[in-house]
Backbone as JSON, one array per atom type, in Angstrom:
{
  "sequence": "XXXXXXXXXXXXXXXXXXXXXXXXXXXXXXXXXXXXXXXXXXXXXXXXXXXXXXXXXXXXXXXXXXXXXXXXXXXXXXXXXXXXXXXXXXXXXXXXXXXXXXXXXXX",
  "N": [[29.57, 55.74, -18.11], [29.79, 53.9, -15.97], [27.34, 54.28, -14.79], [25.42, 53.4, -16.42], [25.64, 50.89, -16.26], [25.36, 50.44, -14.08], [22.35, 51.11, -13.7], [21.3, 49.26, -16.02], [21.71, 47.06, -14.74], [20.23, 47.58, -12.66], [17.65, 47.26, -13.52], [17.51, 45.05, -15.24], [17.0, 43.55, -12.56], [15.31, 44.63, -11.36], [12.96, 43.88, -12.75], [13.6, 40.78, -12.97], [12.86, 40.31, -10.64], [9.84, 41.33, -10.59], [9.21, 39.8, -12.58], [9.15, 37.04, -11.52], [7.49, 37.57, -9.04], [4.88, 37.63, -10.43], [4.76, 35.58, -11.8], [5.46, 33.31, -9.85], [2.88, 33.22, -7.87], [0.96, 32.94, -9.51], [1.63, 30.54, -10.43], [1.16, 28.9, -8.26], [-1.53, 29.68, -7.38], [-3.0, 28.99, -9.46], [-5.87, 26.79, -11.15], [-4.59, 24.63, -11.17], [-2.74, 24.44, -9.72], [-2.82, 24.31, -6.69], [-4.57, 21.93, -6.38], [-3.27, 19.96, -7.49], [-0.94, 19.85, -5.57], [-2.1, 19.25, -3.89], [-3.87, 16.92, -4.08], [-1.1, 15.63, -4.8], [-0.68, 15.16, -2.0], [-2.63, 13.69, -0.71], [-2.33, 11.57, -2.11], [0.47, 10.8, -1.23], [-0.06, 10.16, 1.57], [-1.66, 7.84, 1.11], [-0.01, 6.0, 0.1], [1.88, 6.08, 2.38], [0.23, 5.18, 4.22], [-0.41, 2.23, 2.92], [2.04, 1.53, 2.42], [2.61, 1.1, 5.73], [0.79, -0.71, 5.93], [2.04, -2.82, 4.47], [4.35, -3.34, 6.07], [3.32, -3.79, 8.58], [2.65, -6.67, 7.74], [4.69, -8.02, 6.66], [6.0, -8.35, 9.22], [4.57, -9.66, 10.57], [4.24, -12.35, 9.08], [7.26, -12.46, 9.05], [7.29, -13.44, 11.57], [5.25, -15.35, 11.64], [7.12, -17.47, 9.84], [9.56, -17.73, 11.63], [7.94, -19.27, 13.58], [7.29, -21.76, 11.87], [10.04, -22.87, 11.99], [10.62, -22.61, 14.28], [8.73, -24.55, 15.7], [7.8, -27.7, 15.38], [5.37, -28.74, 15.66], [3.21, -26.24, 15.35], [3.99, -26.35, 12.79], [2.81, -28.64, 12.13], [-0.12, -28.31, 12.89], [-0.94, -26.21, 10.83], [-0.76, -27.75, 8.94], [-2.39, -29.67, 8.89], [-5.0, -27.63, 9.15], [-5.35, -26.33, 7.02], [-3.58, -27.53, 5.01], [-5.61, -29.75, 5.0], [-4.48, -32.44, 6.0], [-3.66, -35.36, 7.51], [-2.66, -37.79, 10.23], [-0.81, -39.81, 11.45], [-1.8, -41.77, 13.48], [-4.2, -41.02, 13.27], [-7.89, -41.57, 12.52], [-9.82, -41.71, 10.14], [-13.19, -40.5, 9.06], [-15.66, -41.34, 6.66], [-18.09, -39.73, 5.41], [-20.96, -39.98, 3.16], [-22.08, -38.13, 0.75], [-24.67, -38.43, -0.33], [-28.38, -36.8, 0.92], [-30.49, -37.42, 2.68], [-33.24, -35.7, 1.76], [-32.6, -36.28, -1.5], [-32.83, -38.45, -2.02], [-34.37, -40.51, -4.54], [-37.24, -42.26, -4.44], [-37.7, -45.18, -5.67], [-40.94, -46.39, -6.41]],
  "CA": [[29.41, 54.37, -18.5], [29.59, 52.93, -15.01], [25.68, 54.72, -14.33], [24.56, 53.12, -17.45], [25.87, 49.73, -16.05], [24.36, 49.88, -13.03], [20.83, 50.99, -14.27], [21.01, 47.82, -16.5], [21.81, 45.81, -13.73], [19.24, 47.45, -11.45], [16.51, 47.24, -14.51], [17.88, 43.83, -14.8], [16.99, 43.01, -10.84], [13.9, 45.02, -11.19], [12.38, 43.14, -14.17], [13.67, 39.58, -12.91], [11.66, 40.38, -9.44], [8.7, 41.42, -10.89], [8.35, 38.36, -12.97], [8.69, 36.42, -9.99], [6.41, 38.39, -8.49], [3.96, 37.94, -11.08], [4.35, 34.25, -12.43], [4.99, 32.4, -9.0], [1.52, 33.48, -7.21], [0.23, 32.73, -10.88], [1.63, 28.92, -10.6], [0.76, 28.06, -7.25], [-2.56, 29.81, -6.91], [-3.31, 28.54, -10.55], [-6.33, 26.03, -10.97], [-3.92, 23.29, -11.67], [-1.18, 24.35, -8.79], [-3.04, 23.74, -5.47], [-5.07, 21.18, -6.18], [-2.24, 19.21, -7.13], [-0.46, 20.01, -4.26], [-3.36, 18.71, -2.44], [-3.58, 15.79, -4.68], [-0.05, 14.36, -4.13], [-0.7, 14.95, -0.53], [-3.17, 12.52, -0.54], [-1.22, 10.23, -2.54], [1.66, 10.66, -0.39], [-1.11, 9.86, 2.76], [-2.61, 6.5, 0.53], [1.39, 5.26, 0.07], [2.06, 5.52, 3.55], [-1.1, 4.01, 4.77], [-0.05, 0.84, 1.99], [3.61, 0.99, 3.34], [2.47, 0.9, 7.01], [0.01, -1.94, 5.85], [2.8, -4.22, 4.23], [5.11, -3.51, 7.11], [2.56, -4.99, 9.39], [2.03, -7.79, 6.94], [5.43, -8.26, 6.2], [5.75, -8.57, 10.53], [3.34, -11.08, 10.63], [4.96, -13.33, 7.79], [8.64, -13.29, 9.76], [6.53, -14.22, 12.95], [4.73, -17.23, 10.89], [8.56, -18.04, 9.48], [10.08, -18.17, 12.83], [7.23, -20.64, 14.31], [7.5, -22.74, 11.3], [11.34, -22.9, 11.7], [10.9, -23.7, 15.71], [8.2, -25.62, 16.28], [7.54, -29.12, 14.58], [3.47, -28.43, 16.15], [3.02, -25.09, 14.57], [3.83, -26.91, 11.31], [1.69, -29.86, 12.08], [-1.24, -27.53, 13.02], [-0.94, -25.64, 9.68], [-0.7, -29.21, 7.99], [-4.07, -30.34, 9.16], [-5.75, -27.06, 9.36], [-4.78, -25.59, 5.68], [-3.65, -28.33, 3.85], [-6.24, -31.0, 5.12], [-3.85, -34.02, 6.19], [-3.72, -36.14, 8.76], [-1.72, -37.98, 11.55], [-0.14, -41.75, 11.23], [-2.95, -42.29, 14.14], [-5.67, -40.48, 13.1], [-8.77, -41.93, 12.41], [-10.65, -40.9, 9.49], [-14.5, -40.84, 8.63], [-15.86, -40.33, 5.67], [-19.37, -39.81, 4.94], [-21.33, -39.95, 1.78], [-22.44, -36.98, 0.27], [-26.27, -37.88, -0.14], [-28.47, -36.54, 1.8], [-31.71, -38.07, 2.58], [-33.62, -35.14, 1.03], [-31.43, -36.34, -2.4], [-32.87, -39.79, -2.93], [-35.79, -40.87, -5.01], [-38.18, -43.24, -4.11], [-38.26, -45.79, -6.93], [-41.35, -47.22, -6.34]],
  "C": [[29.08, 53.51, -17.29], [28.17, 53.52, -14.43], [24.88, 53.58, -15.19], [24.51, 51.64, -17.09], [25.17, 49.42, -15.07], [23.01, 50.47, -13.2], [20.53, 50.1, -14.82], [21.13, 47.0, -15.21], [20.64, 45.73, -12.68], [18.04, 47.05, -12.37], [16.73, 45.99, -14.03], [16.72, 42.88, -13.33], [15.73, 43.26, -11.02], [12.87, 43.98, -11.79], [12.55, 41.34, -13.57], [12.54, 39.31, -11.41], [10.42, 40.15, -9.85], [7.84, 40.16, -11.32], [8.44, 37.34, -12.23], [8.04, 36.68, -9.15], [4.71, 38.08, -8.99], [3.65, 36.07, -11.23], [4.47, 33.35, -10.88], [3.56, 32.48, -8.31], [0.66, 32.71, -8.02], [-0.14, 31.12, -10.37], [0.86, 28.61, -9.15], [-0.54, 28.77, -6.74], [-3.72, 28.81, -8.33], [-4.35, 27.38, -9.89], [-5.4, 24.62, -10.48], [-2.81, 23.1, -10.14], [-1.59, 23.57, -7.5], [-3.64, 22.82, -5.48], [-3.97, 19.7, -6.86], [-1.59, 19.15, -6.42], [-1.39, 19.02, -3.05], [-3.46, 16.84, -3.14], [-2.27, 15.08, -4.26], [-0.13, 14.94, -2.83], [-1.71, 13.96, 0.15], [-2.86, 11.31, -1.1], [-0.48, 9.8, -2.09], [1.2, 9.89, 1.09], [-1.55, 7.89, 2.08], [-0.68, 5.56, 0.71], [2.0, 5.15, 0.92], [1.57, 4.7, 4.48], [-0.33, 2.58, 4.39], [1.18, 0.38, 2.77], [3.75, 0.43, 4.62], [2.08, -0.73, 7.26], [1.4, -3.26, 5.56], [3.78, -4.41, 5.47], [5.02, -4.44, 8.22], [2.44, -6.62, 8.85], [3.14, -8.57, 6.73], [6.21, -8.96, 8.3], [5.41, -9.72, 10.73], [4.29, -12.24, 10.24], [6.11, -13.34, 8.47], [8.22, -13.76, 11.07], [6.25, -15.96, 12.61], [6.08, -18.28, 10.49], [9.25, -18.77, 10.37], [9.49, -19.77, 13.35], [7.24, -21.51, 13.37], [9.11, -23.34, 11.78], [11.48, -23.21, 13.43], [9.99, -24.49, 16.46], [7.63, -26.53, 15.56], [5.48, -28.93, 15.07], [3.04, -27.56, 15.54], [2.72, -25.58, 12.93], [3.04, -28.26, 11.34], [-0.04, -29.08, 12.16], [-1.6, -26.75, 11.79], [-1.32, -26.84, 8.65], [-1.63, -29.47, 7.66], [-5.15, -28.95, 8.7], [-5.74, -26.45, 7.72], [-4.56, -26.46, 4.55], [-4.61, -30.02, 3.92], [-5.3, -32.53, 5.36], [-3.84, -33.89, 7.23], [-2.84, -37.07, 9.37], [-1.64, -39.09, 10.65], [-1.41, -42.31, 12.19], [-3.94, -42.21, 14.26], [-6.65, -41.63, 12.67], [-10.15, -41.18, 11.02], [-12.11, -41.34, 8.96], [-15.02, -40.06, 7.55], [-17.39, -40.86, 5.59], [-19.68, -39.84, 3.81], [-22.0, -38.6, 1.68], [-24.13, -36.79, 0.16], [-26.89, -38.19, 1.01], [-30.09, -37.2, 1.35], [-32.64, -37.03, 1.52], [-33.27, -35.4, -0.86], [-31.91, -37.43, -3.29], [-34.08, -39.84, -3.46], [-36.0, -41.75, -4.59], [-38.5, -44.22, -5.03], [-39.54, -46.81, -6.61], [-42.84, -47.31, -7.34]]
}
């Protein structure tokens, strides 16, 4: 009885090898296996790129934070340059929009 046990067990072993033998090569040589493999490895490559990118971006933006938050100039320079306003002493000129090319001649 104890032969018969361990021939099942070695069958067993034999048989569970084999098909690991047989079906992993299968999966990962498979159309579908490596080129997904390769696929999320360029996905994994595009989402670090992105990550790297906001990191930098995200850098930047507590840089811009800071100089708003210590210099009263920084935020005056942004004022004018971004949101178009102007000083208490400024001076402003405004032109008209037509341009000689623009007018008719009524005559």
């Amino acid at each position: 009885m104890l032969t018969f046990y361990r021939f099942c067990r070695a069958a067993v072993l034999i048989g569970l090898l084999l098909t690991i033998a047989v079906v992993v090569p299968r999966k990962i040589l498979d159309n579908r296996g490596l080129e997904r493999v390769e696929r999320l490895r360029e996905d994994l490559a595009a989402l670090e790129e992105t990550n790297a990118r906001i990191h930098r971006e995200n850098r930047s933006l507590s840089g811009e934070i800071k100089a708003f938050h210590s210099s009263t100039q920084y935020l005056e320079k942004v004022a004018r340059d971004e949101l178009g306003m102007v000083g208490p002493n400024d001076i402003i000129y405004q032109f008209p929009d037509e341009r000689p090319s623009d007018r008719r001649d009524d005559e």
